[in-house]
C-alpha positions as CSV (number, residue, x, y, z in Angstrom):
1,X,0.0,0.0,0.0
2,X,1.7,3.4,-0.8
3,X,0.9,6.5,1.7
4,X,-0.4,9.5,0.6
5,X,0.6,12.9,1.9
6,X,-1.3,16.0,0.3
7,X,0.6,19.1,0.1
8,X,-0.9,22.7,-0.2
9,X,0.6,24.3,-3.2
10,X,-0.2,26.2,-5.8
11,X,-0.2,24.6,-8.6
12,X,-0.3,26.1,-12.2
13,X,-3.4,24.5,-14.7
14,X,-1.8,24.9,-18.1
15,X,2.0,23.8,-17.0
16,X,2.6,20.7,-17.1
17,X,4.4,19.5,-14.2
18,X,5.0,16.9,-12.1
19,X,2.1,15.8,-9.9
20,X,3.4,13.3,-7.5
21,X,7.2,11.8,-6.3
22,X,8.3,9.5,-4.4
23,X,10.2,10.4,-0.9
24,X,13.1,9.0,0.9
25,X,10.7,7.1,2.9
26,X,9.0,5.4,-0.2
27,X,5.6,7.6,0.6
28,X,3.9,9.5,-2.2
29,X,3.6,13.2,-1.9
30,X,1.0,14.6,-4.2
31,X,1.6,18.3,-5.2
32,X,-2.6,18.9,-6.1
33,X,-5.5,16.7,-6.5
34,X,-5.6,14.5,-10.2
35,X,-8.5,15.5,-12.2
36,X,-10.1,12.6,-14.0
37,X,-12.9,13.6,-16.1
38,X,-16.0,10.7,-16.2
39,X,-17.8,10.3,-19.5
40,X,-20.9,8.6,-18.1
41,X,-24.8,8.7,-18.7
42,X,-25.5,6.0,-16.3
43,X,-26.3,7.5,-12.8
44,X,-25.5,4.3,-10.7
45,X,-21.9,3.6,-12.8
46,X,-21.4,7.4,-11.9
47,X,-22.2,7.5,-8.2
48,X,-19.9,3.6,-8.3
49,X,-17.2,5.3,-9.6
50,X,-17.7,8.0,-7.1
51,X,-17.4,5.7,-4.3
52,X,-14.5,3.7,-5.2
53,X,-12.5,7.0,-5.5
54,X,-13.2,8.0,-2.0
55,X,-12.4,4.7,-0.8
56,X,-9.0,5.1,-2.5
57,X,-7.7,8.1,-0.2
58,X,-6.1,9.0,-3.8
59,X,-6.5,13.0,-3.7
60,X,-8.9,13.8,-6.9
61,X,-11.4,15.6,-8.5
62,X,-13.6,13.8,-10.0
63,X,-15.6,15.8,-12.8
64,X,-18.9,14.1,-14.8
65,X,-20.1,14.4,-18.2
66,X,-23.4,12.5,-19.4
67,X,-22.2,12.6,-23.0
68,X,-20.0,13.3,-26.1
69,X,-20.7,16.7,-26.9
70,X,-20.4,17.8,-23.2
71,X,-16.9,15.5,-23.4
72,X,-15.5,17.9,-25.8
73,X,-17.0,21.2,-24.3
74,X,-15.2,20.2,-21.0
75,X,-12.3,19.4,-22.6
76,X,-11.9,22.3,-25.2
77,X,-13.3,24.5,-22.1
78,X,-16.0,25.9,-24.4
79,X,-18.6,27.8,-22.8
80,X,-19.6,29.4,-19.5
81,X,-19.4,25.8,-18.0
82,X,-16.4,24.6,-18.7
83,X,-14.6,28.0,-19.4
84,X,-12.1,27.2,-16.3
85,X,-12.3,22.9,-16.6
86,X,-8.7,21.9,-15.6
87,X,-6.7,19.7,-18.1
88,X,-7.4,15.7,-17.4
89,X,-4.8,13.8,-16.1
90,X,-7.1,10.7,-17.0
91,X,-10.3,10.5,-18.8
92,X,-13.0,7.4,-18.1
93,X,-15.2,7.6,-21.2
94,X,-18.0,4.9,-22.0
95,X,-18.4,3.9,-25.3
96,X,-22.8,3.9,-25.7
97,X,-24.2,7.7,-25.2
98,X,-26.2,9.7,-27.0
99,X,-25.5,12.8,-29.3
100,X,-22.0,11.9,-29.5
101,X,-20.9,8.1,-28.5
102,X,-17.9,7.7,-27.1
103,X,-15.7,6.3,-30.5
104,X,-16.6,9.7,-31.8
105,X,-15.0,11.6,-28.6
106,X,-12.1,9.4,-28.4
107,X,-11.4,10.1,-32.2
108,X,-11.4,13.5,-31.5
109,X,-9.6,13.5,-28.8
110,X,-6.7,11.2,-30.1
111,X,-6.8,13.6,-33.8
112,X,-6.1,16.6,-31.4
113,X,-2.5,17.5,-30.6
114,X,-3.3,19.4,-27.4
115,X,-5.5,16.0,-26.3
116,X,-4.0,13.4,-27.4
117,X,-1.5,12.9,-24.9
118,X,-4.1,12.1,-21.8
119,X,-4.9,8.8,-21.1
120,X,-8.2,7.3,-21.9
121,X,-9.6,4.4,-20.8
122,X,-12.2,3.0,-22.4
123,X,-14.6,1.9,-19.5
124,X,-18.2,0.0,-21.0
125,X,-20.3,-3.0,-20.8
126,X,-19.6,-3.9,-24.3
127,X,-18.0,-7.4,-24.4
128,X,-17.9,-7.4,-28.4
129,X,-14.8,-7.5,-30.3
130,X,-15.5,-5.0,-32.7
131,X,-15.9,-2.2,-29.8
132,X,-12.5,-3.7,-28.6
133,X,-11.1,-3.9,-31.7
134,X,-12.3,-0.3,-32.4
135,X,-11.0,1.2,-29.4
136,X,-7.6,0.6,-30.2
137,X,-7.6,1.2,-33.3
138,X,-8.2,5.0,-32.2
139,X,-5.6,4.5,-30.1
140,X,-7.5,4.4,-26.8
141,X,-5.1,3.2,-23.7
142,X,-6.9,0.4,-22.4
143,X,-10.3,-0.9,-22.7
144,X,-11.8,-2.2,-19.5
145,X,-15.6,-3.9,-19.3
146,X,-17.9,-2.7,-16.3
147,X,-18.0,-5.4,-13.8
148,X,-21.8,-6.4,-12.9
149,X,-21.6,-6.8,-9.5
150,X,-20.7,-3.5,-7.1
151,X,-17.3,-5.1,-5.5
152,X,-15.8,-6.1,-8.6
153,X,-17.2,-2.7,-10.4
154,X,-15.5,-0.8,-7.3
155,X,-11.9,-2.9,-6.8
156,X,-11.8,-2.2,-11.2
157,X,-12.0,1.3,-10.4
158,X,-9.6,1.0,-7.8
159,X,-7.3,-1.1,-10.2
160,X,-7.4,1.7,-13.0
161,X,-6.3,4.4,-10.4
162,X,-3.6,2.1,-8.8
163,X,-1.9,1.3,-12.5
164,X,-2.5,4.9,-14.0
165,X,-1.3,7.2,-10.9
166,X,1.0,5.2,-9.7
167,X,2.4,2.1,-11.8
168,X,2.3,3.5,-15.3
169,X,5.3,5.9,-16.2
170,X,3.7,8.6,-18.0
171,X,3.7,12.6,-17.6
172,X,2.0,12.5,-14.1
173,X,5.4,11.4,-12.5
């Protein structure tokens, strides 16, 4: 298990420094909270992924989108709503939503220089290939199926944030 210490710092939104290091004493000191944006019109896989979060002690904010179109607003900070949305240092995106499905965000987002470098993990109940398939051909990161049952749905959650903030070596270290 790593520890988590939180520092108060401030912390500039368009630079793209480091966000967490390890210490002498192996602990984890995170300079500011990770922002992982949620692509989700489901309510309960919302409030699921909520929960596991918390459980995680990992500092976060968590922001929600209920589709495509909202996706991209968020992430292009278009409008009075998102005019001061942070940069992502993750994004959770389901593949099935209306107005804009999810292989039409990732596609845009992985076509976009100033985007394409945040990681995005497919998470959806679609077990077909061709979604699979699909996903990485648009070069998502990793495509993970929604567990049915609310322990495993949680301890996945809790497996992406373990792997992406703190196995994989990428520009949040």
């Amino acid at each position: 298990m790593v520890n988590i210490k939180r520092l108060n710092v401030d912390y500039d939104y368009d630079n793209p420094i480091y966000r967490s290091r390890d210490t002498d004493s192996g602990d984890v000191e995170v300079t500011k909270p990770f922002d992982i944006l949620l692509v989700e019109d489901n309510p309960g896989d919302v409030r699921l992924v909520q929960e596991a979060f918390n459980e995680t002690g990992l500092p976060h904010n968590l922001h929600v989108v209920i589709n495509g179109v909202q996706a991209m607003d968020f992430l292009h900070r278009e409008g009075r709503r998102y005019s001061e949305a942070p940069r992502p240092d993750l994004i959770l995106l389901d593949l099935n939503m209306k107005e804009k499905d999810g292989r039409e965000v990732l596609a845009e987002i992985k076509a976009d220089r100033h985007l394409r470098s945040i990681p995005v993990v497919i998470l959806t109940g679609s077990l077909h290939d061709r979604d699979v398939f699909k996903a990485y051909d648009l070069q998502a990161n990793s495509y993970v199926v929604k567990p049915i049952d609310v322990d495993s749905f949680i301890n996945t959650i809790k497996a992406i944030e373990s792997y992406w903030f703190y196995t994989a070596k990428n520009f949040l270290h």
